[in-house]
ZADO-1210 file (C-alpha; in nm, 4 decimals, padded with zeros to 6 digits):
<atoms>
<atom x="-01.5241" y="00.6500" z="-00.8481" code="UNK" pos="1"/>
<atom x="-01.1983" y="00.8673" z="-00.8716" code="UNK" pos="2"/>
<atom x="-01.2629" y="01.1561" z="-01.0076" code="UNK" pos="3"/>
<atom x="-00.9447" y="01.3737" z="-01.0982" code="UNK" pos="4"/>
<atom x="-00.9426" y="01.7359" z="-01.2693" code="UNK" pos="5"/>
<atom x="-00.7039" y="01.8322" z="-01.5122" code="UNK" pos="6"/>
<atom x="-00.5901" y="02.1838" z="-01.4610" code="UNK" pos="7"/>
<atom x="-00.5368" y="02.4328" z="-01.7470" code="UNK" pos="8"/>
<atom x="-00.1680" y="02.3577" z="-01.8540" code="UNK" pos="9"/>
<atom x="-00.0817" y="02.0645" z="-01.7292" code="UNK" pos="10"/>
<atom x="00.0337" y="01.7792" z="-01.8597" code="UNK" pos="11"/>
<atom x="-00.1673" y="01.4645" z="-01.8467" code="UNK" pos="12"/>
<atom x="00.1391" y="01.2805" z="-01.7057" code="UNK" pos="13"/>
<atom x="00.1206" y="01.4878" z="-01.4062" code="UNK" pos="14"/>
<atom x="-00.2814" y="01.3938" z="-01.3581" code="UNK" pos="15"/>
<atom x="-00.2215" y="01.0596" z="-01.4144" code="UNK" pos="16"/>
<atom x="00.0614" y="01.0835" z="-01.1409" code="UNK" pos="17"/>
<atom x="-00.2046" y="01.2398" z="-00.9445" code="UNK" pos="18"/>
<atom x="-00.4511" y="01.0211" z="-01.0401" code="UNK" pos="19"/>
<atom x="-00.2340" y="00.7089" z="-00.9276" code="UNK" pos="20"/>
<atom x="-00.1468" y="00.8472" z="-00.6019" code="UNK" pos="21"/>
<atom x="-00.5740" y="00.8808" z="-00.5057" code="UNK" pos="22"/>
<atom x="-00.5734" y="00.5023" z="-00.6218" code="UNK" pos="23"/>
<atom x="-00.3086" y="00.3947" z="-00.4271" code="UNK" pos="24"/>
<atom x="-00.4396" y="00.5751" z="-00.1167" code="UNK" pos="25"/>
<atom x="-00.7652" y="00.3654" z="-00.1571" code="UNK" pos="26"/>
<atom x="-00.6201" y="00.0474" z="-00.1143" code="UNK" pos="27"/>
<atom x="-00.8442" y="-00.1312" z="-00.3397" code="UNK" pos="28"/>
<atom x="-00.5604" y="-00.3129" z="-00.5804" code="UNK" pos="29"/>
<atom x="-00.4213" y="-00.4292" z="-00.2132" code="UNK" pos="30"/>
<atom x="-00.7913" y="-00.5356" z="-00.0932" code="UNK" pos="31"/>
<atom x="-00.8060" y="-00.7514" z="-00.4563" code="UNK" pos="32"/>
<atom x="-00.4657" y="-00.9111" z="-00.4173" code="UNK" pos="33"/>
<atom x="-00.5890" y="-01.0170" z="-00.0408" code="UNK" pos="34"/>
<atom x="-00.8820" y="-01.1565" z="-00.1542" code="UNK" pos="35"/>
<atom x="-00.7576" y="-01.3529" z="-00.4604" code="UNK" pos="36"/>
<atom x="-00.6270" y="-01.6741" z="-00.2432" code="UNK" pos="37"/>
<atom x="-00.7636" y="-01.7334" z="00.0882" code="UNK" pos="38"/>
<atom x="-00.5873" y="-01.7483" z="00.3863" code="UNK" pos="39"/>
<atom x="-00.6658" y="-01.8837" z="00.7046" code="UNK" pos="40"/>
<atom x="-00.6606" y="-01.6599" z="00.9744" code="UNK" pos="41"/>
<atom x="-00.4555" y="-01.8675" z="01.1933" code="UNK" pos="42"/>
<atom x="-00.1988" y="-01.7874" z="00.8897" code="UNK" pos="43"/>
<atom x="-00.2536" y="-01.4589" z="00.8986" code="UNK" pos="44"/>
<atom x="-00.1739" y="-01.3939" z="01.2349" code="UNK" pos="45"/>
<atom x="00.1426" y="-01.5643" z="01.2418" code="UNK" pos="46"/>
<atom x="00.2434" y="-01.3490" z="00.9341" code="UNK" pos="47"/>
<atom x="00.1890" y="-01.0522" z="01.0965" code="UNK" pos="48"/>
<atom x="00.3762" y="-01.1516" z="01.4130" code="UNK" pos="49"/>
<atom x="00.6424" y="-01.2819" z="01.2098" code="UNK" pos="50"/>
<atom x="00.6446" y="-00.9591" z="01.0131" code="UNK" pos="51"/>
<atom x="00.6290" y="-00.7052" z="01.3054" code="UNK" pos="52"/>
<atom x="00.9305" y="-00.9248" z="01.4689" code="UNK" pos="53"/>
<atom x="01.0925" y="-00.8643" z="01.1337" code="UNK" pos="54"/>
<atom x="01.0244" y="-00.4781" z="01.1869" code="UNK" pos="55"/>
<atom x="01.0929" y="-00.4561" z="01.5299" code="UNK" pos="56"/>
<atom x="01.4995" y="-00.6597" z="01.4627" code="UNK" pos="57"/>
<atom x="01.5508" y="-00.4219" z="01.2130" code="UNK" pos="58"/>
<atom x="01.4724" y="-00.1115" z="01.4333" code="UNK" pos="59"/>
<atom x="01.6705" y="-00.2352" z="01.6585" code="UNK" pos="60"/>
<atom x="01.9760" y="-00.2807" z="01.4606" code="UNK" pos="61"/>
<atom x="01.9834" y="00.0695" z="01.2331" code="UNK" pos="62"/>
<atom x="02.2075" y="00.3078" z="01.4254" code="UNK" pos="63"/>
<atom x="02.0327" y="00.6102" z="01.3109" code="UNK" pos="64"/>
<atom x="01.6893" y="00.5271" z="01.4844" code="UNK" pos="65"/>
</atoms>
């Protein structure tokens, strides 16, 4: 459970901001997206490799890395 405290004076945008950020650092919207179809892990794996190639063309062609 997330627990987030409000400080004196400050606006309950900013907590929710706050509160957002904790949430997104748990990954647990990502681990219920992953787990709402199944995917075989053959599948996966060729995802990520076809992913990290993606990554790894893109390094390669910015000038400023």
């Amino acid at each position: 459970m997330l627990i987030v405290n409000v400080k004196e004076n400050e606006s309950i945008d900013k907590a929710l901001k706050r509160f957002k950020k904790k949430f997104e650092k748990t990954g647990v919207l990502k681990e219920l997206r992953s787990r709402t179809s199944f995917e075989k892990p053959s599948v996966r794996r060729r995802n990520q490799i076809i992913r990290a190639a993606y990554r790894e063309q893109q390094r390669l062609q910015d000038p400023n890395a």
